[in-house]
NUFI-463978 format. One record per residue (C-alpha): residue number from 1; x, y, z. Coordinates in Angstrom, 1 decimal. Layout:
residues N
@i:NUM | u:X | v:Y | w:Z .
...
***
This chain:
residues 120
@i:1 | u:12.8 | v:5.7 | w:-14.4 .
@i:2 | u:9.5 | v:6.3 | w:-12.2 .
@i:3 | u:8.8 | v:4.3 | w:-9.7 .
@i:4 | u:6.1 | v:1.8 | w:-10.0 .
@i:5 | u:3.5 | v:1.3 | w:-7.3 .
@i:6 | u:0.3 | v:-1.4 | w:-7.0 .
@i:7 | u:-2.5 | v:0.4 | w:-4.9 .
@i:8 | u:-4.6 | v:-2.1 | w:-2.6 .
@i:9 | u:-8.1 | v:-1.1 | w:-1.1 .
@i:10 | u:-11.9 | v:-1.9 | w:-1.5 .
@i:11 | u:-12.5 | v:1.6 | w:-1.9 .
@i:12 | u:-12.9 | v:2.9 | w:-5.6 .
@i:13 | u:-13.0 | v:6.0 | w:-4.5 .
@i:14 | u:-9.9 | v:5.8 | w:-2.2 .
@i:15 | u:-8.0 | v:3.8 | w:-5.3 .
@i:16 | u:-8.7 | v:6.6 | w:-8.1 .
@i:17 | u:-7.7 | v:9.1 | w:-5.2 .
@i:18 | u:-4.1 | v:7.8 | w:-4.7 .
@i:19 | u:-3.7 | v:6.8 | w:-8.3 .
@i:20 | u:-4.7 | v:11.0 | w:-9.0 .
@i:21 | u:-2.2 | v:11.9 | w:-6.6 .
@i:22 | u:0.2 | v:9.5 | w:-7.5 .
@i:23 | u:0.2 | v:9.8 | w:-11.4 .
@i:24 | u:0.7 | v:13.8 | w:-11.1 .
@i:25 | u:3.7 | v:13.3 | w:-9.4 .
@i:26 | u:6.2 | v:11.2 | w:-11.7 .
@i:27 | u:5.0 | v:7.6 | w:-10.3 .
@i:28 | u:3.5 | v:4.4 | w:-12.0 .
@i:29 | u:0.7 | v:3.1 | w:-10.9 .
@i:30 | u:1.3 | v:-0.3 | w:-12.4 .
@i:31 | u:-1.8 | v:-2.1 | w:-10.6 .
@i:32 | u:-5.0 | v:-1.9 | w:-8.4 .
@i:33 | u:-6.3 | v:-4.1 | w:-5.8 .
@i:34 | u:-9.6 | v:-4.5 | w:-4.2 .
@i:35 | u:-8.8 | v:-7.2 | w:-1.2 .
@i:36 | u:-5.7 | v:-9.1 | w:-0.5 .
@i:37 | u:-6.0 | v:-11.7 | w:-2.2 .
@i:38 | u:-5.8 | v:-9.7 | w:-5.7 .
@i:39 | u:-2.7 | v:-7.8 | w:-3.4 .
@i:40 | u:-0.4 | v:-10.5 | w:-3.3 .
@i:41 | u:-1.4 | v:-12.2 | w:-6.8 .
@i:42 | u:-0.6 | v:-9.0 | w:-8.3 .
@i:43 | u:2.5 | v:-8.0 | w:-6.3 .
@i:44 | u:3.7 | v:-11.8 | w:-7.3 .
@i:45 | u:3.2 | v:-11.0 | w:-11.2 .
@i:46 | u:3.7 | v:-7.0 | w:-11.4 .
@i:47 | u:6.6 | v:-6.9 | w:-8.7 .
@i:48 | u:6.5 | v:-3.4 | w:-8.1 .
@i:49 | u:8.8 | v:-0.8 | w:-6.4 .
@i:50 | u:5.6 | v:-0.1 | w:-3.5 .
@i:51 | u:2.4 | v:-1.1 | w:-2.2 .
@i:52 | u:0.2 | v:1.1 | w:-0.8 .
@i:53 | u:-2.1 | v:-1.4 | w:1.5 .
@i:54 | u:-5.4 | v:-0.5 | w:3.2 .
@i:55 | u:-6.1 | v:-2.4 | w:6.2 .
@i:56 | u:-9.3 | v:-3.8 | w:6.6 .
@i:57 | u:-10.6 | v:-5.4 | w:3.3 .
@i:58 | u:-13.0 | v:-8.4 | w:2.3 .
@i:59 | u:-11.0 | v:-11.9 | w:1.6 .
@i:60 | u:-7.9 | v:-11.1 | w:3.1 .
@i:61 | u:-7.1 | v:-8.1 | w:5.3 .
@i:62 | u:-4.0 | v:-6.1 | w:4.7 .
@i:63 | u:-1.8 | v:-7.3 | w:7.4 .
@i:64 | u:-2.8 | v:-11.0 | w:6.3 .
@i:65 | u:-1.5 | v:-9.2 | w:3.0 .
@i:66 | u:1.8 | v:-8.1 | w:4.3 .
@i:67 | u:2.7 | v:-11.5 | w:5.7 .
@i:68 | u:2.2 | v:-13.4 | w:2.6 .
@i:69 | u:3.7 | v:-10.4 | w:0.4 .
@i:70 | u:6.9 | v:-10.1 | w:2.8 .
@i:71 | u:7.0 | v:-14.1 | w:3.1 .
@i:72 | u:7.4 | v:-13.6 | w:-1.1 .
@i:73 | u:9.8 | v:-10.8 | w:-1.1 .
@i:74 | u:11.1 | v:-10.2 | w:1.9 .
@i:75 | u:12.5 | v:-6.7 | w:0.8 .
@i:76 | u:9.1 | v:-5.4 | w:-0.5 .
@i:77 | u:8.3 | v:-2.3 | w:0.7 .
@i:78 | u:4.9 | v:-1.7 | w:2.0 .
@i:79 | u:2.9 | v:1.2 | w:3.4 .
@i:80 | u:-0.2 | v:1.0 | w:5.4 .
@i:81 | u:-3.4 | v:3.1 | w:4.4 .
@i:82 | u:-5.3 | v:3.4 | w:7.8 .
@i:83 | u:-8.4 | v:5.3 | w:9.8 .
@i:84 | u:-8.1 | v:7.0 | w:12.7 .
@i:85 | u:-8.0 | v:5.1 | w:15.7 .
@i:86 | u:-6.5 | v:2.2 | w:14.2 .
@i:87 | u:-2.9 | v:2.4 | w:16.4 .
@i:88 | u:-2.8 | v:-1.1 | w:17.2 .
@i:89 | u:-3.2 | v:-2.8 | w:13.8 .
@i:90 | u:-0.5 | v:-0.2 | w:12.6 .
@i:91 | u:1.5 | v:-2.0 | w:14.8 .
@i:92 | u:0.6 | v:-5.1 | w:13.8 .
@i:93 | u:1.5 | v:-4.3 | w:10.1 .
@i:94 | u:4.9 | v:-2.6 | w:10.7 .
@i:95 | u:5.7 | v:-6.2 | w:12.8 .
@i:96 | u:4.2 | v:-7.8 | w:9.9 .
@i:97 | u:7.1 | v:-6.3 | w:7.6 .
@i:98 | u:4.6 | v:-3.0 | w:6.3 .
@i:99 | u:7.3 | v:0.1 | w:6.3 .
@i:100 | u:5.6 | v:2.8 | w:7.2 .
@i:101 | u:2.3 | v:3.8 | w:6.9 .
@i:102 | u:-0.6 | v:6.9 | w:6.1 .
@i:103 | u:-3.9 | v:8.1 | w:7.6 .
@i:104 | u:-6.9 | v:8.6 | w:5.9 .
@i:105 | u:-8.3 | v:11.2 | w:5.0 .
@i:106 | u:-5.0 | v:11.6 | w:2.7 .
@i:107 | u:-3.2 | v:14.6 | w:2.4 .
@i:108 | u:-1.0 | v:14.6 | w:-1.0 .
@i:109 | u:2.7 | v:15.7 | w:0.4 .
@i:110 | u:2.0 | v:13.4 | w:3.6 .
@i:111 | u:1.9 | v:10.5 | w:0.9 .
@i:112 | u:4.2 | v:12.0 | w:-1.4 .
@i:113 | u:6.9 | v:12.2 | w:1.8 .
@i:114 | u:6.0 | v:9.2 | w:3.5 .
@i:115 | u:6.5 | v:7.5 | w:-0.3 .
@i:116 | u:9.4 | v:9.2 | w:-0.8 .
@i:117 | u:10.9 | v:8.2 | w:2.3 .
@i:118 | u:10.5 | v:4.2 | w:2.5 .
@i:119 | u:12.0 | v:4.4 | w:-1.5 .
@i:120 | u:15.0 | v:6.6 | w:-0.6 .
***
């Protein structure tokens, strides 16, 4: 059965690019989410197999996200969609509970492996 995954940022764009990337390679992308307040509502009723989490978002920012996901489902595995130069809030989210995490601009067998690895 293919794995299913809720994909979390404010960015359309960004959203239908890791749904494309996603999709052609065997995984379900049961849910989107534009801020973390639709994040942890949606991980609560989809209960995926991954989040893909961006970081800084309008309503609740993705660490805030990770905290309430984790406090939820502590075994929830979470990666972290970040810019460059964002080291310390990487941090922050990997403390938070977040598993691992990828850089934008996105390259599809980064994802793919980093994916690959926090469901293995």
């Amino acid at each position: 059965m293919s794995k299913r995954v809720l994909i979390v940022d404010d960015a359309v764009v960004m959203r239908m690019m890791i749904k494309g990337i996603l999709s052609k390679n065997g995984f379900d992308v049961v849910g989107e989410a534009q801020n973390g307040v639709e994040a942890v509502d949606k991980y609560k009723s989809l209960n995926p197999d991954l989040v893909t989490m961006d970081m800084v978002m309008p309503e609740m920012d993705g660490i805030t996200a990770v905290r309430q996901i984790i406090g939820h489902d502590p075994n929830a595995k979470i990666i972290m969609c970040t810019s460059m130069g964002q080291q310390a809030l990487v941090v922050e989210a990997i403390q938070a509970g977040a598993k691992s995490f990828i850089t934008k601009p996105f390259q599809p067998p980064k994802i793919l492996e980093t994916i690959n690895k926090v469901l293995s």
